[in-house]
C-alpha positions in Angstrom: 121.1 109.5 74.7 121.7 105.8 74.8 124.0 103.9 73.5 124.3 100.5 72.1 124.9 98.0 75.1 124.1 100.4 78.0 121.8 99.9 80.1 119.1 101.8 81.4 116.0 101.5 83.8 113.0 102.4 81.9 109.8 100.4 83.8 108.5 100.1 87.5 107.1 97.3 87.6 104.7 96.9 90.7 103.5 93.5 92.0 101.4 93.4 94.8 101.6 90.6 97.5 98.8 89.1 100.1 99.3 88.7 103.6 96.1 85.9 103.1 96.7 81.9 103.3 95.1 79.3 101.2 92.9 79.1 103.8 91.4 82.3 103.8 93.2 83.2 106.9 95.5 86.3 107.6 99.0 84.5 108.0 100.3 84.7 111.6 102.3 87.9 112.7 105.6 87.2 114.7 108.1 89.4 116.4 112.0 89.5 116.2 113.3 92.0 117.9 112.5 95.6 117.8 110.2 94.2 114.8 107.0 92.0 113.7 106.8 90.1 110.6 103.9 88.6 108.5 104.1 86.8 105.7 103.5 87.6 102.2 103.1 85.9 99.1 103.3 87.6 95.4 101.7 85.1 92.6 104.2 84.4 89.5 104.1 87.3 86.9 105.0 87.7 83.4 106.4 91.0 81.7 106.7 91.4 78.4 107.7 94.2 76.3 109.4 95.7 73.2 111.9 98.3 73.1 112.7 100.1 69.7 115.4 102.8 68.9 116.5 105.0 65.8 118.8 102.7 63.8 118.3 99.1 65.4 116.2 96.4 64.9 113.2 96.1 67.5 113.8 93.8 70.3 111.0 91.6 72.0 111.8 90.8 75.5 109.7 88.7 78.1 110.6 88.1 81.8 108.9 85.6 84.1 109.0 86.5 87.8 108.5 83.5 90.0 105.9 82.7 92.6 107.5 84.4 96.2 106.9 84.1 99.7 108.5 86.7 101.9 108.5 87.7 105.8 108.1 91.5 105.7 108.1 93.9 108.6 
């Protein structure tokens, strides 16, 4: 059950990256140590969905997820 207010997990959202420049080009891997890094870039994203339960009104919601570049081992 839940309850007015609570809040719950109830999506996986799953956004791939690239490891690819605008060139074309893998981006460069570097080392810190004990670890190598490469760059990655995830394109902005929009969610959007609708949750609904018994007794309440219906409630759209929409999320925009910013363009992100990351260094990931």
């Amino acid at each position: 059950m839940i309850y007015p207010q609570e809040i719950r997990k109830i999506a996986k959202l799953w956004h791939e990256g690239r490891n690819i420049g605008p060139d074309g080009q893998r981006y460069q891997v570097f080392y810190a140590p004990e670890k190598k890094y490469s760059r990655w870039d995830f394109r902005a994203a929009s969610f959007q969905c609708e949750i609904s339960c018994e007794g309440t009104p219906t409630v759209t919601v929409e999320k925009l997820i910013p363009e992100l570049s990351v260094n990931w081992p």
